[in-house]
SEKOLDREN-907334 format. One record per residue (C-alpha): residue number from 1; residue in three letters; z, x negated, y. Coordinates in steps of 0.2 Angstrom, whole numbers, plus 2048, in hexadecimal, padded with zeros to 3 digits. Each point is the difference from the previous one (the first is absolute). Layout:
// SEKOLDREN-907334
<node NUM,"ALA",<Z,X,Y>>;
...
//
This chain:
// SEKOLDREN-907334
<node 1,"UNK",<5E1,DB2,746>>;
<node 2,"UNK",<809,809,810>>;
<node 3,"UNK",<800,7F1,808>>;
<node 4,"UNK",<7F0,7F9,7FC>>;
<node 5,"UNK",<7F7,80D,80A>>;
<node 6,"UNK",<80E,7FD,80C>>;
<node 7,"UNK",<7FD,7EE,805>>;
<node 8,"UNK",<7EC,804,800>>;
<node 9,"UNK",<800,80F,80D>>;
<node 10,"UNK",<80F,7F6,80A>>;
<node 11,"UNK",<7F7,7F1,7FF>>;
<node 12,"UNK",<7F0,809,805>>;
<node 13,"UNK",<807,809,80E>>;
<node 14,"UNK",<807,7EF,809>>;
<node 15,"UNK",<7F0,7F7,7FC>>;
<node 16,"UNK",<7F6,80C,807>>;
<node 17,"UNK",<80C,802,811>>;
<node 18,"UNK",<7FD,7EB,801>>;
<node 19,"UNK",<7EE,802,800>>;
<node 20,"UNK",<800,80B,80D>>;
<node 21,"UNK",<808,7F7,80C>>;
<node 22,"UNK",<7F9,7EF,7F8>>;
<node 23,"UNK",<80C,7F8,7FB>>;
<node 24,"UNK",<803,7F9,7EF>>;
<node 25,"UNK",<7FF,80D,7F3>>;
<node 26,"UNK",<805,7F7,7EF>>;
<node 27,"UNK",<80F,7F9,809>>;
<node 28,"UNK",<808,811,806>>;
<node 29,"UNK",<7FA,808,7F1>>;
<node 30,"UNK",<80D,7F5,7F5>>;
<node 31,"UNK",<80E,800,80C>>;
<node 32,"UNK",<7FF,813,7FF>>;
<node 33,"UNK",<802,800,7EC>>;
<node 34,"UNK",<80D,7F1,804>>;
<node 35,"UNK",<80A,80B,80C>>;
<node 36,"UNK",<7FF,810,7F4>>;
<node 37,"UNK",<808,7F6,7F1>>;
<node 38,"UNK",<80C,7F4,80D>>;
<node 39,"UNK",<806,812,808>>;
<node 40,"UNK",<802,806,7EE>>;
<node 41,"UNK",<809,7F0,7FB>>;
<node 42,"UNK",<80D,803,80F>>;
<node 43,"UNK",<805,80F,7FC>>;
<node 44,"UNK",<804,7FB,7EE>>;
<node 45,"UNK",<80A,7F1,807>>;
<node 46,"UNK",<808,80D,80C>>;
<node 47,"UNK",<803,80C,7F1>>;
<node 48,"UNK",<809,7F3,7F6>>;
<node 49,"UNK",<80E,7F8,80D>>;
<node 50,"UNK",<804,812,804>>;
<node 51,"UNK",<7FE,806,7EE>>;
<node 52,"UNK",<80D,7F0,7FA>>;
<node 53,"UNK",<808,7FC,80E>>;
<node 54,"UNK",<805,80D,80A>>;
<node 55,"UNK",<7FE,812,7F8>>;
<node 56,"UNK",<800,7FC,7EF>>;
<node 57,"UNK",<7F4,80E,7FC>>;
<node 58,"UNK",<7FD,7FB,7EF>>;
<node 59,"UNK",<7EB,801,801>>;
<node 60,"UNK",<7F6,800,7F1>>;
<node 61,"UNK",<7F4,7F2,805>>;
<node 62,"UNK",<7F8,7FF,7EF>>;
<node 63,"UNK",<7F8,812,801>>;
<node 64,"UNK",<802,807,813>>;
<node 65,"UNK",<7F1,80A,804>>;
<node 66,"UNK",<80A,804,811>>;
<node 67,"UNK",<800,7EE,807>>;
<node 68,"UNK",<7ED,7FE,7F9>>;
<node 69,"UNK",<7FC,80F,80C>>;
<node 70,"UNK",<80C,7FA,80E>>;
<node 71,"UNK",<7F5,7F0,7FE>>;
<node 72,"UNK",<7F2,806,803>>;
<node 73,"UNK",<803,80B,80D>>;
<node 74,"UNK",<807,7F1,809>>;
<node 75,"UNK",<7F2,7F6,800>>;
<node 76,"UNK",<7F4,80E,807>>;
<node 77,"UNK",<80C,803,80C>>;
<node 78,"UNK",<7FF,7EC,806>>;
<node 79,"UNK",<7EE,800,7FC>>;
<node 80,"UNK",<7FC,810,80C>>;
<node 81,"UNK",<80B,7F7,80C>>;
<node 82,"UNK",<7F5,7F1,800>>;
<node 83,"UNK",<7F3,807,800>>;
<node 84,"UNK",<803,80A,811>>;
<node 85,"UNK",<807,7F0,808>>;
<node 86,"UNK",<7EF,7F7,7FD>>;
<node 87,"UNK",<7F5,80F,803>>;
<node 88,"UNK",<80B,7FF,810>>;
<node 89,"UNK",<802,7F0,806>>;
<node 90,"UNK",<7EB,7FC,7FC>>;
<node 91,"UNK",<7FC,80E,80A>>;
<node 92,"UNK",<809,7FB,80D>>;
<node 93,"UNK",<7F8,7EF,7FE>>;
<node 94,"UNK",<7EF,806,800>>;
<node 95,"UNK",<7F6,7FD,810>>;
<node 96,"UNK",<7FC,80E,809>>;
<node 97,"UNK",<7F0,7FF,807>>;
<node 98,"UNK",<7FB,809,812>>;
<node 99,"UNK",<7F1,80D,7FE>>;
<node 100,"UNK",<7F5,7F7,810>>;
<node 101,"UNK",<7F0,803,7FA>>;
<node 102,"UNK",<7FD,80E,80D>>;
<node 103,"UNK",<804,7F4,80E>>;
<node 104,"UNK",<7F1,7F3,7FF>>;
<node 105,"UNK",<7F7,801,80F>>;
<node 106,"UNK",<80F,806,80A>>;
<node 107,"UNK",<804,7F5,811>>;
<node 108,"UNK",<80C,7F6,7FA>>;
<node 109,"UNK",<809,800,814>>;
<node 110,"UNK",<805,810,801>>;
<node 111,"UNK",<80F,804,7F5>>;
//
């Protein structure tokens, strides 16, 4: 249920940062929930080389609440990174507009 409401207020929060820079909201609202489980999926994958391979920890990955919370924190971690590097970079993007209403009228030859 956790993650439900997860994937509906991260998929709201990317849809609504598309819109405001027009671009394509249902698209950056997917690869967000995309990127959360991907990032989630990764650290798994990363969990179990190390776990068999090189420490032989001996997890419990039938019932680890641990990893389950690692996961998550994971994904909100690449999601809030994401996030600031669109927010960013469409800034940036954005043109930026000259306020020269208050020189109409002005003679154009003496700058």
């Amino acid at each position: 249920m956790l993650s439900i409401i997860l994937i509906y207020y991260v998929g709201k929060k990317f849809y609504d940062l598309a819109g405001q820079f027009d671009k394509n909201k249902w698209a950056y609202a997917i690869s967000s929930i995309v990127l959360y489980y991907a990032s989630s999926f990764i650290l798994g994958l990363i969990l179990g080389v190390l776990d068999i391979y090189v420490f032989e920890w001996g997890i419990n990955w039938d019932s680890s609440i641990g990893i389950k919370i690692g996961g998550i924190a994971v994904g909100i971690i690449a999601l809030w990174g994401f996030y600031t590097y669109l927010e960013k970079k469409w800034e940036a993007q954005k043109p930026k507009f000259k306020d020269e209403i208050d020189k109409i009228g002005e003679d154009l030859t003496n700058n």
